[in-house]
LOZAVO-125261 format. One record per residue: residue in one letter; x, y, z of N, C-alpha, C in turn. Coordinates in Angstrom, 1 decimal. Example, Ala and Ser with C-alpha at 12.3 -4.5 7.8 and 13.67 -1.06 7.14 Angstrom:
REM LOZAVO-125261
@type = A	n_c1 = 13.2	n_c2 = -5.7	n_c3 = 7.8	ca_c1 = 12.3	ca_c2 = -4.5	ca_c3 = 7.8	c_c1 = 13.2	c_c2 = -3.3	c_c3 = 7.8
@type = S	n_c1 = 12.8	n_c2 = -2.2	n_c3 = 7.1	ca_c1 = 13.7	ca_c2 = -1.1	ca_c3 = 7.1	c_c1 = 12.9	c_c2 = 0.0	c_c3 = 7.9
***
This chain:
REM LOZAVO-125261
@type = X	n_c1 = 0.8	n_c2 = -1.2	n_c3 = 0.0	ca_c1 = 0.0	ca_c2 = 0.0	ca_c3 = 0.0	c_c1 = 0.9	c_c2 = 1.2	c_c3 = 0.0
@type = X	n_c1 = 0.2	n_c2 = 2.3	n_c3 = 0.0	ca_c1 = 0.9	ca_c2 = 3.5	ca_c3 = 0.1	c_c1 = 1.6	c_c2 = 4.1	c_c3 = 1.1
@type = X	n_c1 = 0.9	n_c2 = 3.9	n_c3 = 2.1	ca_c1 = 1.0	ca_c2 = 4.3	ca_c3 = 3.6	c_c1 = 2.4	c_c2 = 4.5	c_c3 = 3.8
@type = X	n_c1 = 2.6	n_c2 = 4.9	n_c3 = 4.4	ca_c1 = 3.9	ca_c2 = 5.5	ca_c3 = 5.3	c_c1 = 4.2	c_c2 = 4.1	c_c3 = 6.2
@type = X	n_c1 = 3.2	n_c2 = 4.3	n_c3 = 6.6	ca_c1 = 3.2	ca_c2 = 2.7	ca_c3 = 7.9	c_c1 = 2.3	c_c2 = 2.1	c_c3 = 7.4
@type = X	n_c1 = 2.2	n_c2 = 1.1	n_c3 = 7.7	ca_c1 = 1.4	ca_c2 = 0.4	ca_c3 = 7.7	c_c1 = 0.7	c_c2 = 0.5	c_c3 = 8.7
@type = X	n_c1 = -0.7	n_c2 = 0.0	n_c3 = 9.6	ca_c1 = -0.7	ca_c2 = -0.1	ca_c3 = 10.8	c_c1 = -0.4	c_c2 = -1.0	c_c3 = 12.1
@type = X	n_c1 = 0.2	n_c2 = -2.1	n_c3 = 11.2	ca_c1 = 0.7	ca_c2 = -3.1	ca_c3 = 12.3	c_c1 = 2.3	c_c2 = -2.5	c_c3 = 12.6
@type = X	n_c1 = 3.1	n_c2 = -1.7	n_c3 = 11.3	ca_c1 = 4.4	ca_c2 = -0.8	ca_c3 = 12.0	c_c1 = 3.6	c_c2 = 0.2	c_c3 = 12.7
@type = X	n_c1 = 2.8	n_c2 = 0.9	n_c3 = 12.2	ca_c1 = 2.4	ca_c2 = 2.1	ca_c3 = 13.7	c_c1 = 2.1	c_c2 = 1.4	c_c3 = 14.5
@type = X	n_c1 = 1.5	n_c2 = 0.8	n_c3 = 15.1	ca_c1 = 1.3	ca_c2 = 0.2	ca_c3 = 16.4	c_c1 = 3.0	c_c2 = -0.3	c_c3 = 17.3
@type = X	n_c1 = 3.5	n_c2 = -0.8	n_c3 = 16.2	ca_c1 = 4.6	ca_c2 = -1.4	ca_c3 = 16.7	c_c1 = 5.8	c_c2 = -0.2	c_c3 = 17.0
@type = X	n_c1 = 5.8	n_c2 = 0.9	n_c3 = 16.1	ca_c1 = 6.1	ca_c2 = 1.9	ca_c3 = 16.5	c_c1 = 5.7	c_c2 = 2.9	c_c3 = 17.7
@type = X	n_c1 = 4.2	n_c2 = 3.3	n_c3 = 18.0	ca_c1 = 3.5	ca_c2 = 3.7	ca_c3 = 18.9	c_c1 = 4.3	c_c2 = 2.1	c_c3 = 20.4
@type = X	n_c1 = 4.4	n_c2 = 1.6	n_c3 = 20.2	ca_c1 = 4.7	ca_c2 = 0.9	ca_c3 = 21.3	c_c1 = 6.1	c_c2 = 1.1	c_c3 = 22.0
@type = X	n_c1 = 7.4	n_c2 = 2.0	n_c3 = 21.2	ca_c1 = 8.6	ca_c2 = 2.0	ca_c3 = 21.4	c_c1 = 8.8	c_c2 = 2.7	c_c3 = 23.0
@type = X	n_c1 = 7.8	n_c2 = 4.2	n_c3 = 22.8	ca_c1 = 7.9	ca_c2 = 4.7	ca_c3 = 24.4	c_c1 = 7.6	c_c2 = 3.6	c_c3 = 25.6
@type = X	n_c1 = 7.0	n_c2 = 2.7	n_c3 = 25.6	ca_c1 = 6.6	ca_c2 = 1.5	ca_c3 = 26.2	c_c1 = 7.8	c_c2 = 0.9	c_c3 = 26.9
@type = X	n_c1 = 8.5	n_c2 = 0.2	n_c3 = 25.6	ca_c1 = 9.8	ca_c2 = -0.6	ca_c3 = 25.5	c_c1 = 11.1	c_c2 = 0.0	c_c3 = 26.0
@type = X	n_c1 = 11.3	n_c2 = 1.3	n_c3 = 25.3	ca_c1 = 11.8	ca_c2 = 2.3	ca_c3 = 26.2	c_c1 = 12.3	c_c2 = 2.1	c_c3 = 27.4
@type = X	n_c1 = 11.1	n_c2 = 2.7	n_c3 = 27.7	ca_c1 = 10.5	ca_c2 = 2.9	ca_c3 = 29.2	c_c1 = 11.1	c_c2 = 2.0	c_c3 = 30.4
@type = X	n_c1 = 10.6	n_c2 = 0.8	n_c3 = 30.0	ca_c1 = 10.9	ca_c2 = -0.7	ca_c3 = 30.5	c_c1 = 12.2	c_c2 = -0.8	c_c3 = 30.7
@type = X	n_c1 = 12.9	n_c2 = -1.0	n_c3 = 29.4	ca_c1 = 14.6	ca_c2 = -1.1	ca_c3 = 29.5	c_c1 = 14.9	c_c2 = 0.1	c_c3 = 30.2
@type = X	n_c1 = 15.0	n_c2 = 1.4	n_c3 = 30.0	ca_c1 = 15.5	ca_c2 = 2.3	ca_c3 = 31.4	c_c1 = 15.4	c_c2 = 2.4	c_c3 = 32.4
@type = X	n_c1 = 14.0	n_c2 = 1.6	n_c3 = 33.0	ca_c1 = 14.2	ca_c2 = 1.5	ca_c3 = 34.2	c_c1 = 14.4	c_c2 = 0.5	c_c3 = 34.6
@type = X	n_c1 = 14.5	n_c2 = -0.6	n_c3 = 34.0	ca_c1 = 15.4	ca_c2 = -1.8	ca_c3 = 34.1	c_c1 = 16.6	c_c2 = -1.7	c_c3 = 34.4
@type = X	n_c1 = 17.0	n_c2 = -1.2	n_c3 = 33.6	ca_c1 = 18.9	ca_c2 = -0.7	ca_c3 = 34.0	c_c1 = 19.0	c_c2 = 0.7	c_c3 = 34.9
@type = X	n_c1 = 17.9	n_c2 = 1.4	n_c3 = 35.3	ca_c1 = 17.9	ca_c2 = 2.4	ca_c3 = 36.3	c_c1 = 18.8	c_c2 = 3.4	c_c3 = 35.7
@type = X	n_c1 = 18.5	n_c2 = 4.0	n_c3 = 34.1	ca_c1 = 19.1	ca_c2 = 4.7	ca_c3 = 33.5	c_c1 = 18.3	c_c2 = 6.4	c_c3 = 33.4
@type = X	n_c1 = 18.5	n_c2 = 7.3	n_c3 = 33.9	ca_c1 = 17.6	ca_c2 = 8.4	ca_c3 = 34.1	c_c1 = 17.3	c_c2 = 9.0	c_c3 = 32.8
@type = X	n_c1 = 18.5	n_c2 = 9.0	n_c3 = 32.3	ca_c1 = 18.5	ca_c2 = 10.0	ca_c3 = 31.3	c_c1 = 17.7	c_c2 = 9.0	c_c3 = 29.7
@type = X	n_c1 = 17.9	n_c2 = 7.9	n_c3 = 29.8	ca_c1 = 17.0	ca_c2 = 7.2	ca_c3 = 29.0	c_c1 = 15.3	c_c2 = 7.4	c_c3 = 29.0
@type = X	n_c1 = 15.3	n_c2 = 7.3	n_c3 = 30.9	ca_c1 = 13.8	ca_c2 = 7.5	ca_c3 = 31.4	c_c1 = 13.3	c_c2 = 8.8	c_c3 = 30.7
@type = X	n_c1 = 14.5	n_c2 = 9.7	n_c3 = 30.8	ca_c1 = 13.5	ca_c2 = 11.0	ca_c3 = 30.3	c_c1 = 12.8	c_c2 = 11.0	c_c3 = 28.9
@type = X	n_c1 = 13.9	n_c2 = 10.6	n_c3 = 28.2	ca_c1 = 14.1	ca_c2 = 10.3	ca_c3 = 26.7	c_c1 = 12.7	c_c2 = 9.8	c_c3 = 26.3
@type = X	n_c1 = 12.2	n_c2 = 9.0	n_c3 = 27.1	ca_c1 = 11.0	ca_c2 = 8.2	ca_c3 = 27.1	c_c1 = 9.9	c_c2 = 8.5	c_c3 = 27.1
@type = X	n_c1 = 10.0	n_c2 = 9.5	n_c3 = 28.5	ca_c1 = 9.3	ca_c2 = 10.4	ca_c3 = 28.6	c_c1 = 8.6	c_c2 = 11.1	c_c3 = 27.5
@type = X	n_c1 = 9.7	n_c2 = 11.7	n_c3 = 27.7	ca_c1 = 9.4	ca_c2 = 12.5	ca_c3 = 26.4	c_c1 = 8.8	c_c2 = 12.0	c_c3 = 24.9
@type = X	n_c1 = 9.1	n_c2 = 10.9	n_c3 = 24.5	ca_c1 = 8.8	ca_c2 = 9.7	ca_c3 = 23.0	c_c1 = 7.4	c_c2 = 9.5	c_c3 = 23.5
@type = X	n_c1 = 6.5	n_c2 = 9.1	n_c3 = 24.8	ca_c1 = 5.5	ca_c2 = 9.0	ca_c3 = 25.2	c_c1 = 4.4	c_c2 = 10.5	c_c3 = 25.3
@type = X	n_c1 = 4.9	n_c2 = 11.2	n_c3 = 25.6	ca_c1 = 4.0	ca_c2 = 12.8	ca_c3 = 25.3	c_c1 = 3.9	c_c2 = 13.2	c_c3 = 24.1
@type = X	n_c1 = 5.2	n_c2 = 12.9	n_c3 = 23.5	ca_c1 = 5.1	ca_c2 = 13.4	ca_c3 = 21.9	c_c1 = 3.8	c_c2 = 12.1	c_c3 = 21.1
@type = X	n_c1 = 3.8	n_c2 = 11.1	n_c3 = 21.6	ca_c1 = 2.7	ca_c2 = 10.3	ca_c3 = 21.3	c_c1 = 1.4	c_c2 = 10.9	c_c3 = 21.6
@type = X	n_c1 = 1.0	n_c2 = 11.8	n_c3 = 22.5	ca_c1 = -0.1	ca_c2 = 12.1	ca_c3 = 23.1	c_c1 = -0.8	c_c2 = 13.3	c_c3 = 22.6
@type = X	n_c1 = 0.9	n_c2 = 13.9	n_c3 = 21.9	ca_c1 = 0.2	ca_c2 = 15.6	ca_c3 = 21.9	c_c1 = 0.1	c_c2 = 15.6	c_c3 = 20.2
@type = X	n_c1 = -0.5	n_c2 = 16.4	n_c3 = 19.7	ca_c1 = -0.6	ca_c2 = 16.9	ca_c3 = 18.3	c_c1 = 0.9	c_c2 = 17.3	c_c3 = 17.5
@type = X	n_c1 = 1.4	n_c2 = 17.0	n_c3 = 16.5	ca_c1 = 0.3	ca_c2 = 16.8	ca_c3 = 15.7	c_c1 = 0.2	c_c2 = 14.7	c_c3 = 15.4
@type = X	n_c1 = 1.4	n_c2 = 14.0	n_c3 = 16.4	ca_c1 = 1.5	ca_c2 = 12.1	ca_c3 = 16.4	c_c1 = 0.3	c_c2 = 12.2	c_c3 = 16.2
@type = X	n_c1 = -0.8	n_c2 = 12.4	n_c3 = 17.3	ca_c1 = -2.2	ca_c2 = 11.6	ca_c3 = 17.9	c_c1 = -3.1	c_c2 = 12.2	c_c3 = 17.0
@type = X	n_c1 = -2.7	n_c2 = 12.7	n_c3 = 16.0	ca_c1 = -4.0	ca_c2 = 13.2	ca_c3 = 14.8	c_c1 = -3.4	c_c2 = 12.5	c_c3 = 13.8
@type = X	n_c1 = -2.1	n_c2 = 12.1	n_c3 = 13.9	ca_c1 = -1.8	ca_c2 = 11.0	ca_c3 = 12.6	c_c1 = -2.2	c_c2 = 9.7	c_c3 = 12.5
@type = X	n_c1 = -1.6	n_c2 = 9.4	n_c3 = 14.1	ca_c1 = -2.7	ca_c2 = 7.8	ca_c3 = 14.7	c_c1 = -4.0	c_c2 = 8.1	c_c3 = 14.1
@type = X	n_c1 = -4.6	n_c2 = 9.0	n_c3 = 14.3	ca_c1 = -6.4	ca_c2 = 9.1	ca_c3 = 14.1	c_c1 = -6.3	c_c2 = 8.7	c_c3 = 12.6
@type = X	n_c1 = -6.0	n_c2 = 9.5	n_c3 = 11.7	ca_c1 = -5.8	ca_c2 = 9.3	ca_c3 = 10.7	c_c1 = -5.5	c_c2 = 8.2	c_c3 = 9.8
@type = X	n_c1 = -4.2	n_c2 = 7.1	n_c3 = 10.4	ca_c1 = -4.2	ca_c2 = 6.0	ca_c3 = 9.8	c_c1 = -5.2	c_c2 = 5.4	c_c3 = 10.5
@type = X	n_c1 = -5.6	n_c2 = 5.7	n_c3 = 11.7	ca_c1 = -6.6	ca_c2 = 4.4	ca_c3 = 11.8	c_c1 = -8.1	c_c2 = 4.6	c_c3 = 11.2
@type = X	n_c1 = -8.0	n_c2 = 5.4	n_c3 = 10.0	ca_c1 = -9.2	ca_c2 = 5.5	ca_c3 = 9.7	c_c1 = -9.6	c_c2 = 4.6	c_c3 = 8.2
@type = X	n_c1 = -8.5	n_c2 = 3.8	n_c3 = 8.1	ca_c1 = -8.6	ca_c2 = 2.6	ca_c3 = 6.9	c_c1 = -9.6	c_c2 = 1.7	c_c3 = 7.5
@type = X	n_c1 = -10.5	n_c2 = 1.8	n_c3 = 6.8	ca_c1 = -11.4	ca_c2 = -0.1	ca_c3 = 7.1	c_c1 = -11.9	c_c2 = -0.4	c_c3 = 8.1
@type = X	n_c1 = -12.2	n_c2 = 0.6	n_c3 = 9.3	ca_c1 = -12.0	ca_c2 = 0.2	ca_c3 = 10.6	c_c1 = -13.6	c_c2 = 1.0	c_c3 = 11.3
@type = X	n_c1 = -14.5	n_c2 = -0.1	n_c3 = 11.6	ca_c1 = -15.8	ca_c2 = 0.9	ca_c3 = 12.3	c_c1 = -14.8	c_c2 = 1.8	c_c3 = 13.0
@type = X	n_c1 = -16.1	n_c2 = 2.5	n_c3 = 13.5	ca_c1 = -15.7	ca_c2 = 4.2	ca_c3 = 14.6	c_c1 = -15.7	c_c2 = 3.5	c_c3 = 15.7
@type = X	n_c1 = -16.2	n_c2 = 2.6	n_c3 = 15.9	ca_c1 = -16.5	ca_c2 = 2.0	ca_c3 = 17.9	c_c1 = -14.9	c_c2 = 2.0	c_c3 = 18.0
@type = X	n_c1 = -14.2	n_c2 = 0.3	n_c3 = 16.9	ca_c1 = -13.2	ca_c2 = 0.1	ca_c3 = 17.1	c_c1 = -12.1	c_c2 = 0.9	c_c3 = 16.8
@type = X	n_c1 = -12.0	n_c2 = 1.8	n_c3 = 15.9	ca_c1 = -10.8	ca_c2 = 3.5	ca_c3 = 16.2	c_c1 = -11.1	c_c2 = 3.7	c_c3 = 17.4
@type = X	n_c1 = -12.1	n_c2 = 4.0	n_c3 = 18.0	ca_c1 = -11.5	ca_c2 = 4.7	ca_c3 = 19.1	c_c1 = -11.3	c_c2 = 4.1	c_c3 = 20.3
@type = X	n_c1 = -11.8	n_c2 = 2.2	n_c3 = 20.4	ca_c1 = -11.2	ca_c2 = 1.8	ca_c3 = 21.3	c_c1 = -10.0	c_c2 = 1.7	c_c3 = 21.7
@type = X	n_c1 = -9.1	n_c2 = 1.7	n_c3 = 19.8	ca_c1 = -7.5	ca_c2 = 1.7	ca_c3 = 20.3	c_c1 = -7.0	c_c2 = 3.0	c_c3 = 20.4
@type = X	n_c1 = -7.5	n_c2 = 3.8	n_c3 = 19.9	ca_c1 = -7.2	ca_c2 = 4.8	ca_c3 = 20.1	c_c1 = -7.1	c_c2 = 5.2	c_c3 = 21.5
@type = X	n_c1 = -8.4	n_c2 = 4.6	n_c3 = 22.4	ca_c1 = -7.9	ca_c2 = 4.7	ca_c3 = 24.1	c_c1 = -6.9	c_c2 = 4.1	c_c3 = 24.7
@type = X	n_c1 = -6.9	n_c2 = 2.8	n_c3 = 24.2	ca_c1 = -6.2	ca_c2 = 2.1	ca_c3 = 24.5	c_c1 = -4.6	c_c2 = 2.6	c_c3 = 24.3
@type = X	n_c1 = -4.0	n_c2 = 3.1	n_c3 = 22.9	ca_c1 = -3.1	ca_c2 = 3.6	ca_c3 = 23.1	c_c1 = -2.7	c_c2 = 4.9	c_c3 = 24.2
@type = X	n_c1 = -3.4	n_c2 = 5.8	n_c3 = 24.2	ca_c1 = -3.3	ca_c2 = 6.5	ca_c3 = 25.1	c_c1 = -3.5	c_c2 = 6.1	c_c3 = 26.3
@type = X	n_c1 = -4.0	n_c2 = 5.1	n_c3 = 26.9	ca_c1 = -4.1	ca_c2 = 4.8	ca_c3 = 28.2	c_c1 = -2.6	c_c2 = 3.9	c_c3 = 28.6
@type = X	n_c1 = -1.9	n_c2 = 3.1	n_c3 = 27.5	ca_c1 = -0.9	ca_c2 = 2.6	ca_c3 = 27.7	c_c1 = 0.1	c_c2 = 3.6	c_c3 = 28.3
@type = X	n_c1 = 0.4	n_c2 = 4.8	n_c3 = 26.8	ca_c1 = 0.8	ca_c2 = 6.1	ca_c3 = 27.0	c_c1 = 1.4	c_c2 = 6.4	c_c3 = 28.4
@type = X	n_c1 = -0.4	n_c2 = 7.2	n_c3 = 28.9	ca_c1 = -0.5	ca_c2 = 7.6	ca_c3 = 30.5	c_c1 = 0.0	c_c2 = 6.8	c_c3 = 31.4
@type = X	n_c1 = 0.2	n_c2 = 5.4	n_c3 = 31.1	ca_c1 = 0.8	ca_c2 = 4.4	ca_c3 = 32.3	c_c1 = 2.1	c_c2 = 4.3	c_c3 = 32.2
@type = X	n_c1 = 2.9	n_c2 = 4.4	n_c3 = 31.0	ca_c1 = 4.0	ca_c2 = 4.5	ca_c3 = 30.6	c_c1 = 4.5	c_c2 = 5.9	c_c3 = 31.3
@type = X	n_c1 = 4.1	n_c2 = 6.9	n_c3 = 31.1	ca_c1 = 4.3	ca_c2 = 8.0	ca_c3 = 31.7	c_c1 = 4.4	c_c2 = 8.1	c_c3 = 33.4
@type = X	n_c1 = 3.4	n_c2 = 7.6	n_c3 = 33.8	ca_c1 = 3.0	ca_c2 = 7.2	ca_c3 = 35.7	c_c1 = 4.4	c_c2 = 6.3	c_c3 = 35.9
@type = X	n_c1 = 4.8	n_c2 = 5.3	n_c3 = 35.1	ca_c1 = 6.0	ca_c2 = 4.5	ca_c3 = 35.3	c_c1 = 7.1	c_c2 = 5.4	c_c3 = 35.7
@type = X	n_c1 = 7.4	n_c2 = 5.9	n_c3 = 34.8	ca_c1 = 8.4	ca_c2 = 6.5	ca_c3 = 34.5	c_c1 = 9.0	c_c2 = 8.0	c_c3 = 35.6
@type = X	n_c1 = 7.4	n_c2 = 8.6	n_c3 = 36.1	ca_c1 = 7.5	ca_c2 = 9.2	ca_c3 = 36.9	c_c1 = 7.9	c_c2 = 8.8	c_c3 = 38.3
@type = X	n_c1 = 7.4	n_c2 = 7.6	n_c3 = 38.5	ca_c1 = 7.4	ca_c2 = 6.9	ca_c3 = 39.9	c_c1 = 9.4	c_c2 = 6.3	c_c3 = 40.2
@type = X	n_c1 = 9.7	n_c2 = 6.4	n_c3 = 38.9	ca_c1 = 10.9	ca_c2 = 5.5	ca_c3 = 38.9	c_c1 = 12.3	c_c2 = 6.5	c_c3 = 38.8
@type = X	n_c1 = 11.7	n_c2 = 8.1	n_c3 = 38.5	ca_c1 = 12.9	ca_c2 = 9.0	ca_c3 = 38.1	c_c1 = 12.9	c_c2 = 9.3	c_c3 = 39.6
@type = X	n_c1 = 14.0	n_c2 = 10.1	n_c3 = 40.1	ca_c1 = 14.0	ca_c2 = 11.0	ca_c3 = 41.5	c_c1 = 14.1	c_c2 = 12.2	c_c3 = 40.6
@type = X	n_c1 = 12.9	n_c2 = 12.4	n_c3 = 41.4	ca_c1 = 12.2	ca_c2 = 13.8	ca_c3 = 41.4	c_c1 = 12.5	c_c2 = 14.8	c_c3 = 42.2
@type = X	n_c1 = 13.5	n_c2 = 14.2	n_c3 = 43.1	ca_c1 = 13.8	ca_c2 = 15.3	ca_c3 = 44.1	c_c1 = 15.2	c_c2 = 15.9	c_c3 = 43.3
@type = X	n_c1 = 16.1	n_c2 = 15.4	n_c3 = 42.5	ca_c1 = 17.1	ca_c2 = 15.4	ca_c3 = 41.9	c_c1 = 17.0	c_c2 = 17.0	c_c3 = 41.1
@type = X	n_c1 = 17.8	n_c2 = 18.1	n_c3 = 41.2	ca_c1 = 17.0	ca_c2 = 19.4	ca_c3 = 40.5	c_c1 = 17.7	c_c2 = 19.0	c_c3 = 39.5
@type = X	n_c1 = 18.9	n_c2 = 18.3	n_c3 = 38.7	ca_c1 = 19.0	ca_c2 = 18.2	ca_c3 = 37.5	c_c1 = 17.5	c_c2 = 17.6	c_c3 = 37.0
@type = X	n_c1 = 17.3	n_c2 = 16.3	n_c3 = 37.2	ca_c1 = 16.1	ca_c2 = 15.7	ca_c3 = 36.9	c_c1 = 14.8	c_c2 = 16.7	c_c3 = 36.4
@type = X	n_c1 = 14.5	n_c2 = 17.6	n_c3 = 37.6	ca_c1 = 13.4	ca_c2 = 18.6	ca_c3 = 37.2	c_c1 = 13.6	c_c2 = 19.6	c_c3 = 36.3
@type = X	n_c1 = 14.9	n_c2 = 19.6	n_c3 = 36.1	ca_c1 = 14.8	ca_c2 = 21.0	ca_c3 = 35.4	c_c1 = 15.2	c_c2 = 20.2	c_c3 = 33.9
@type = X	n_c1 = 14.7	n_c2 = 19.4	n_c3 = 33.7	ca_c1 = 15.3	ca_c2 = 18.6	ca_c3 = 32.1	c_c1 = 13.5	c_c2 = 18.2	c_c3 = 31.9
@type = X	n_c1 = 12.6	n_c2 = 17.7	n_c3 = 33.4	ca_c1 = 11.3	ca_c2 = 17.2	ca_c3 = 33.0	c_c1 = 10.8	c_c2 = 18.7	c_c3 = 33.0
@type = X	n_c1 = 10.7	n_c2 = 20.2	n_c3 = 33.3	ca_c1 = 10.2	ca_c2 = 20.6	ca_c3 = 33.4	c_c1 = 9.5	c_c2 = 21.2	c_c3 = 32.3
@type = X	n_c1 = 9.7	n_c2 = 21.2	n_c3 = 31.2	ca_c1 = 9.4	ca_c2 = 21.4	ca_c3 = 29.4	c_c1 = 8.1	c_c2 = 20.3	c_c3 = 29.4
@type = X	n_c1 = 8.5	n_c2 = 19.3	n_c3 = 29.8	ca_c1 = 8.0	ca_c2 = 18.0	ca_c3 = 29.7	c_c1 = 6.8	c_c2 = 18.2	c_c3 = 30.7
@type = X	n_c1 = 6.7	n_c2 = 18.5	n_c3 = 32.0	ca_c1 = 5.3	ca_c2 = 18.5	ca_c3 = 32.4	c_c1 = 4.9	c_c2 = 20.0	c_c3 = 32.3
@type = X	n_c1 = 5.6	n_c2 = 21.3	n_c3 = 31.6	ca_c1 = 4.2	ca_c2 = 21.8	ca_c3 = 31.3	c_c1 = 3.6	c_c2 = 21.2	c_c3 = 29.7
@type = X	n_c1 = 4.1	n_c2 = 20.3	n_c3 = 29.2	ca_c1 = 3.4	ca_c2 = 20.0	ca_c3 = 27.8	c_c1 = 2.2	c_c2 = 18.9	c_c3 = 28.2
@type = X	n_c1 = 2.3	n_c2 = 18.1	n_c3 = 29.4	ca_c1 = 1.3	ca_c2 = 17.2	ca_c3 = 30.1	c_c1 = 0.5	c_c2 = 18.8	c_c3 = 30.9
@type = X	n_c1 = 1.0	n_c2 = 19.2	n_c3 = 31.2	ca_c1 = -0.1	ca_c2 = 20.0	ca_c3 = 32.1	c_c1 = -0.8	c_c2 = 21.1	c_c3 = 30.5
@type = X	n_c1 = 0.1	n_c2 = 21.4	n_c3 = 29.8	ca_c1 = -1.3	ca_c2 = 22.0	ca_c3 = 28.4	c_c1 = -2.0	c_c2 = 20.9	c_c3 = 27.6
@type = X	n_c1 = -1.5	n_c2 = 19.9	n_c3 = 27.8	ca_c1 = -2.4	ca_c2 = 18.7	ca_c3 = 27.1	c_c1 = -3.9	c_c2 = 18.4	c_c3 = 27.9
@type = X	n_c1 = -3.4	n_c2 = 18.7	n_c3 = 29.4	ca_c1 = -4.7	ca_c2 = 18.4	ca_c3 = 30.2	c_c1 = -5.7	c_c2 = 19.9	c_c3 = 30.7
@type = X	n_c1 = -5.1	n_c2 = 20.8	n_c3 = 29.8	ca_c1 = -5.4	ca_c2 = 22.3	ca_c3 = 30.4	c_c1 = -6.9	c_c2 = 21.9	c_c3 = 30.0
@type = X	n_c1 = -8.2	n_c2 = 22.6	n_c3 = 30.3	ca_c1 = -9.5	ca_c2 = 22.8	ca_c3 = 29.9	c_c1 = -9.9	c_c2 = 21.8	c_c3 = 30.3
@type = X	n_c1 = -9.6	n_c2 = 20.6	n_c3 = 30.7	ca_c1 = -10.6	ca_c2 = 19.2	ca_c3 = 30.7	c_c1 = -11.0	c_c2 = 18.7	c_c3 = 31.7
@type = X	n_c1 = -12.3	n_c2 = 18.2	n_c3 = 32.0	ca_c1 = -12.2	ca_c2 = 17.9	ca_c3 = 33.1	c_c1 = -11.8	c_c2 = 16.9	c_c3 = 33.5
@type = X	n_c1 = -11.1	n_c2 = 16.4	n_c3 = 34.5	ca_c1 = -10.4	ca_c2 = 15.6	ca_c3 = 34.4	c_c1 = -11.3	c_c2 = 13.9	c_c3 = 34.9
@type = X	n_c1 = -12.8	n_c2 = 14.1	n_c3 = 35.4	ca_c1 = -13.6	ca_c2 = 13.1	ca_c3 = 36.0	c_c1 = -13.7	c_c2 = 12.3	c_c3 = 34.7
@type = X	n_c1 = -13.9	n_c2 = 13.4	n_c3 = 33.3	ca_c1 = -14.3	ca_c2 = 12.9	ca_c3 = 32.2	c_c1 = -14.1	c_c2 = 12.3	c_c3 = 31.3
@type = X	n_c1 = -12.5	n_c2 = 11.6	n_c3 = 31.8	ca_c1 = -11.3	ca_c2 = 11.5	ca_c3 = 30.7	c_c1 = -11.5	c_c2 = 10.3	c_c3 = 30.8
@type = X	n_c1 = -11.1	n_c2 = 9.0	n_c3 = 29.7	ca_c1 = -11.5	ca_c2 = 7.7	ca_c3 = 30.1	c_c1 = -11.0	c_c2 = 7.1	c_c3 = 31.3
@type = X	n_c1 = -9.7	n_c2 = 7.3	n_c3 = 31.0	ca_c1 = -8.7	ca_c2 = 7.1	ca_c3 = 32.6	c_c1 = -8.0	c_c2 = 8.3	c_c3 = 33.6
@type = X	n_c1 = -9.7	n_c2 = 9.0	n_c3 = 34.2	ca_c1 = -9.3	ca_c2 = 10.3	ca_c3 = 35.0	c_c1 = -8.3	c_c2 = 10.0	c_c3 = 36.1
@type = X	n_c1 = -8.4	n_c2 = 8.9	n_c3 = 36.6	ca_c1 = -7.7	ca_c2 = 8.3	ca_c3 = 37.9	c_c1 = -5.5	c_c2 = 9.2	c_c3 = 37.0
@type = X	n_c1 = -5.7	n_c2 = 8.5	n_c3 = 36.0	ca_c1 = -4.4	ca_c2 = 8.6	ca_c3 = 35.1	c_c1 = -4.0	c_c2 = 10.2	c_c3 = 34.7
@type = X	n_c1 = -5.4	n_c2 = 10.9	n_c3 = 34.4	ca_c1 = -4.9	ca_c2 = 12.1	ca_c3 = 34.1	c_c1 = -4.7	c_c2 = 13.1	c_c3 = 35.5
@type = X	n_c1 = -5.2	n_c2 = 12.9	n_c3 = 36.4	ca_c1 = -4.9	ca_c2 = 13.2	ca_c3 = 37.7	c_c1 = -3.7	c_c2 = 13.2	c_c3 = 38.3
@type = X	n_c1 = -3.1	n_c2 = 12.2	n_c3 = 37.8	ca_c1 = -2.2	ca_c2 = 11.4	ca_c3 = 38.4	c_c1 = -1.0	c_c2 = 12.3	c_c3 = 37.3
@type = X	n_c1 = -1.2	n_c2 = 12.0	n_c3 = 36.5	ca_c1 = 0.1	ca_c2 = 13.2	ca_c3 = 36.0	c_c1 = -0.4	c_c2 = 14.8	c_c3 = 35.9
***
């Protein structure tokens, strides 16, 4: 086909912040963790998550787009919660390298309420 990706490479792609994630804090690597970080918001924020929308609009009812569509994002936000729980936060280098990084989580969540989000527990939580 034409695509850029296919969707079984976007998915498999969309899954790298995940894997990431996993191996850095597996090896208790900070600066990978951020890295991840970071690969995981840029998944969340525009313009990735209008491209996801986009490819998944081959062939696919509306129910099922947007269940993965949560789904990915919900992985995302857990990926993210990981990652936060696992960096030291108290560390000021650490904050001042995440701090770009959570105001782009705190304008992603600006306007919304957060009860109404599929996983408000998750967007609370970052």
């Amino acid at each position: 086909s034409g695509q850029l990706f296919s969707e079984s490479n976007r998915v498999a792609f969309s899954l790298q912040p995940q894997s990431r994630a996993s191996k850095a804090i597996k090896n208790v690597d900070a600066d990978e963790m951020i890295e991840a970080a970071v690969d995981a918001v840029g998944f969340l924020a525009p313009p990735r998550n209008r491209a996801d929308a986009t490819c998944l609009e081959t062939e696919m009812p509306d129910d099922s787009r947007e269940r993965l569509q949560v789904q990915r994002q919900t992985r995302l936000g857990a990926t993210l919660i990981r990652l936060m729980h696992a960096l030291d936060l108290e560390d000021e280098g650490a904050r001042k390298l995440l701090l770009v990084l959570f105001q782009k989580i705190a304008f992603l969540l600006q306007n919304r309420d957060l009860q109404y989000l599929r996983s408000h527990a998750q967007g609370a939580s970052l």
